[in-house]
C-alpha positions in Angstrom: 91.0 163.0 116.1 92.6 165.1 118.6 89.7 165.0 120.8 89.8 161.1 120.8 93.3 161.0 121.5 93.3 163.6 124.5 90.5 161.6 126.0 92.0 159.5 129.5 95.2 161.0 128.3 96.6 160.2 131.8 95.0 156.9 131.8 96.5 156.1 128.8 99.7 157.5 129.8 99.7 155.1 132.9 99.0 152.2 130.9 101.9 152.4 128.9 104.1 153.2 131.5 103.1 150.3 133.3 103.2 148.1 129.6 106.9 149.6 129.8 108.1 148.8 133.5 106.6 145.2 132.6 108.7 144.5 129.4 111.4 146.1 131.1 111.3 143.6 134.4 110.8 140.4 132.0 113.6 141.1 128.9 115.7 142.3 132.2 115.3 139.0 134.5 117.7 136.5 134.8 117.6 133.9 132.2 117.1 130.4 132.9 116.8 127.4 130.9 114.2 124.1 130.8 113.7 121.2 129.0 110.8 119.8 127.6 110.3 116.3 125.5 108.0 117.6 122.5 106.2 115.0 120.4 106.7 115.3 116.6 104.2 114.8 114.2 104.6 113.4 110.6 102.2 114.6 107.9 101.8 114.9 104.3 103.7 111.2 103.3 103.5 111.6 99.6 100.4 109.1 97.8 102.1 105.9 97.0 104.6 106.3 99.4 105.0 105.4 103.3 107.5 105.5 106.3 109.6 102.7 106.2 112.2 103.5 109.1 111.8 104.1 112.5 111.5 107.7 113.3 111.5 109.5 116.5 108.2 110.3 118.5 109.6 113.3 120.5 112.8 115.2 120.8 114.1 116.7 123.7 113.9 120.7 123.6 115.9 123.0 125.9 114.5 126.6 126.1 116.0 129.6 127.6 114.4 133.0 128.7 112.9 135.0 131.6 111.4 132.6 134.8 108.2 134.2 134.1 107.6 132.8 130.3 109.2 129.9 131.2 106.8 129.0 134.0 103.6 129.6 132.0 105.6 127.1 129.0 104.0 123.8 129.2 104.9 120.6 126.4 101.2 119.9 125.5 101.7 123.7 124.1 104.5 123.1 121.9 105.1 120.3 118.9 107.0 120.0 116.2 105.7 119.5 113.2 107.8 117.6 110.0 105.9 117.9 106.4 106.8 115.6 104.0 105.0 116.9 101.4 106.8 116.9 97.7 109.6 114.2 98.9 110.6 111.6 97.2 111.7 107.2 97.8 114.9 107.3 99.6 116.2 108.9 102.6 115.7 112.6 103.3 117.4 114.2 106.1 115.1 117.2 107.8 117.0 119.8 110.2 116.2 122.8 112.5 113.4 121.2 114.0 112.8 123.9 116.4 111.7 126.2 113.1 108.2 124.8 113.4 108.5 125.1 117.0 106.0 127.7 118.4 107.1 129.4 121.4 106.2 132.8 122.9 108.6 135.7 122.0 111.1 136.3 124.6 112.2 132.4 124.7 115.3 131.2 122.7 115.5 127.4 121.9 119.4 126.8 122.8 119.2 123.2 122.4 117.3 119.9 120.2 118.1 116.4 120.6 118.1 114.7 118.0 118.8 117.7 116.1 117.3 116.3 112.5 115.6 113.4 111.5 116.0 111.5 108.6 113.5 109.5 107.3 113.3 106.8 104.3 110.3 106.7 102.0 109.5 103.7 99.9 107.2 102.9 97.5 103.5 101.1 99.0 103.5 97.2 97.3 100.8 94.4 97.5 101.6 91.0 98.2 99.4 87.8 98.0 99.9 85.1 100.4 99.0 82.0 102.4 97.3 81.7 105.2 98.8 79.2 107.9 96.8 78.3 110.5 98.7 77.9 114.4 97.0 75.0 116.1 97.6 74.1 119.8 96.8 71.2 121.9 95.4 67.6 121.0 92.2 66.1 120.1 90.6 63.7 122.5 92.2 60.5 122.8 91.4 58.0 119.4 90.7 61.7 117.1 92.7 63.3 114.8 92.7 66.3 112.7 92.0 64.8 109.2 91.6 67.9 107.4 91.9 71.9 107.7 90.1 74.4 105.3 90.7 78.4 105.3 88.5 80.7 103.4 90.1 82.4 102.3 93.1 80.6 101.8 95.5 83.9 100.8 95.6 87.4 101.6 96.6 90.6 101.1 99.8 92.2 102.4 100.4 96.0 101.6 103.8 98.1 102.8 107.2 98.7 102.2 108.5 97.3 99.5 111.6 96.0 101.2 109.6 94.4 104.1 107.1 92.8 101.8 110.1 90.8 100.4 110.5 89.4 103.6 106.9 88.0 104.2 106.0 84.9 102.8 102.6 83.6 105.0 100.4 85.3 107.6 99.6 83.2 110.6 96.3 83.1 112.4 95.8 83.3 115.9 96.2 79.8 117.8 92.9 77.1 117.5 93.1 75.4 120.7 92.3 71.8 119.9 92.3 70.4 123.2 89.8 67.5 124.0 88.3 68.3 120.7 86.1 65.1 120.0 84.0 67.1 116.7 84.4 68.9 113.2 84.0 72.7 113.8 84.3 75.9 111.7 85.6 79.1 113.4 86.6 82.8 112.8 89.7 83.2 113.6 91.8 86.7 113.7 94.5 87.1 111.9 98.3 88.2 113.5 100.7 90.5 111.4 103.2 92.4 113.5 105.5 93.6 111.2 106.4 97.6 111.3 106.0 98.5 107.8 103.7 96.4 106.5 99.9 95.3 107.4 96.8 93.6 106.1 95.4 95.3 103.5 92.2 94.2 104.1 91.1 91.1 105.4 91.7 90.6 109.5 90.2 87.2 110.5 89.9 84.0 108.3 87.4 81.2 108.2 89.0 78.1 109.6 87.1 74.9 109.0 88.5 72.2 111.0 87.4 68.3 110.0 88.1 65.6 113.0 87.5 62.0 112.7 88.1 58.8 114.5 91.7 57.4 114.4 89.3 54.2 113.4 88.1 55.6 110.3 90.7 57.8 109.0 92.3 55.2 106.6 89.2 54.7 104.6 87.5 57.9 104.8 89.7 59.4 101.7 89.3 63.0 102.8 
């Protein structure tokens, strides 16, 4: 043991002198202080459960230490990181946001804006309802529109409970019916923009459009 020890002793002996001089020059520079906008990340939303307020994508992070660490400190190294695993519906406030913050030793966070988030959990619902479809434009002169068919004619809406109150039809994307002189069936997407609540499933429609002659409308019957 001794033998291994005693081996390069004054190698060894210069390395740590230097290890010593180094920590001594960086814990003994002045400090200064940066600032960095850190993204946060959300995870573990309880099943059954979603976000339903809006929430901040970053926060503002001042960091203070030797010029040295501070120079080698980038944002893409750092995030912060808020787990929402075991909460509950309601509004939960989380603070010291800079405890999942990983930063080398030797740097002191000294400021965090916002300082705490809070966010509000509500319970995921389903909601059935019609489709209306947006037309634009006019026929060609002596047609009409003398009937419109969607397949299917209701959907599925799935959020925030206290958004899906709220939403009573989903609109499709505009037909453009300009000149149109003949019946024609089209896929047409779907438009939902709401923040906490989406399609559940379906994301285009079948829109069967039925034009006839201003002529024969009265007597078609359909």
């Amino acid at each position: 043991m001794f033998r291994l020890l005693s081996e390069n002793l004054a190698l060894k002996l210069i390395s740590l002198a230097f290890a010593i001089v180094l920590w001594f020059f960086v814990m003994g520079e002045r400090r200064h202080e940066v600032s960095h906008i850190v993204p946060i990340t959300y995870k573990g939303v309880p099943e059954g459960l979603i976000i339903s307020n809006q929430v901040p994508g970053s926060v503002e992070v001042a960091i203070s230490g030797p010029r040295a660490l501070l120079s080698h400190l980038t944002a893409g190294d750092m995030a912060i990181v808020v787990d929402l695993a075991g909460a509950e519906a309601g509004v939960t406030s989380f603070k010291r946001l800079e405890e999942t913050l990983r930063i080398p030793a030797g740097l002191t966070v000294t400021r965090i804006s916002p300082a705490y988030v809070d966010i509000k959990l509500e319970s995921v619902r389903d909601k059935q309802v019609p489709v209306r479809v947006v037309l634009s434009g006019e026929p060609a002169a002596g047609f009409r529109v003398r009937r419109i068919r969607v397949v299917p004619a209701r959907v599925t809406v799935s959020g925030a409970e206290s958004e899906l109150r709220a939403v009573s039809e989903v609109v499709t994307e505009g037909i453009d019916l300009a000149g149109v002189r003949e019946s024609f069936t089209q896929t047409v997407p779907l438009s939902h923009s709401r923040p906490f609540t989406s399609l559940k499933t379906q994301r285009s429609v079948e829109v069967q459009v039925q034009i006839g002659a201003e002529s024969g409308a009265r007597g078609s019957g359909n």
